[in-house]
C-alpha positions in Angstrom: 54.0 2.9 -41.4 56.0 2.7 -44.5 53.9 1.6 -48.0 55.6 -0.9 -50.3 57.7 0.8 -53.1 54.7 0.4 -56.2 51.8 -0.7 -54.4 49.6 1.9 -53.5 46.9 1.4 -50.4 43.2 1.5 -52.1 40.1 3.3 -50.1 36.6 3.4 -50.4 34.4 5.8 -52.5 32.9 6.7 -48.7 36.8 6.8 -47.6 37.4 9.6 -50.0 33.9 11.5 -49.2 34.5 11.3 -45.5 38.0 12.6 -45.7 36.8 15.9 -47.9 37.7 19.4 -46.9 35.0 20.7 -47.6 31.5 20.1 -49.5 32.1 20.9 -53.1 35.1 18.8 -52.7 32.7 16.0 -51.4 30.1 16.7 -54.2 33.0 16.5 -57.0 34.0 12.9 -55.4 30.1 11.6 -55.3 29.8 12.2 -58.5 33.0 10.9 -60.0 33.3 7.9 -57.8 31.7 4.6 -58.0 29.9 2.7 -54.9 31.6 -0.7 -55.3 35.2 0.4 -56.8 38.7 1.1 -54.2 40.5 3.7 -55.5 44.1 5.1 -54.8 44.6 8.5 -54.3 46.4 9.1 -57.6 43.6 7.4 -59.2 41.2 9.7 -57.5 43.3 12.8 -58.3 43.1 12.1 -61.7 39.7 11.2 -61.9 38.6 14.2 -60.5 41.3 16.6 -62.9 40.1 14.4 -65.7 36.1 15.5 -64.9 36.6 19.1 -64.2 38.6 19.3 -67.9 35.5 18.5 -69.3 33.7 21.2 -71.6 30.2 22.1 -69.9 27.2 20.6 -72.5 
């Protein structure tokens, strides 16, 4: 099924965890993720390249 052109389908922090390849993939979106926010999957890319930029305290 074909997506409008600009509007992006939004999933589930549990979406995203469920669909993971593997567990440290799953562990990165658990902690990036919030419980009661959709994301799309751009958003979620860029969430998680945003948090793995981030220098180690």
């Amino acid at each position: 099924m074909a997506e409008k052109a600009g509007k992006q389908q939004t999933y589930s922090k549990q979406a995203f965890v469920d669909a993971a390849k593997n567990s440290k993939e799953r562990l990165i979106l658990q902690v990036v993720l919030n419980d009661k926010k959709k994301y799309t999957q751009i958003d979620v890319k860029n969430l998680v390249n945003e948090w793995k930029k981030k220098e180690v305290k």
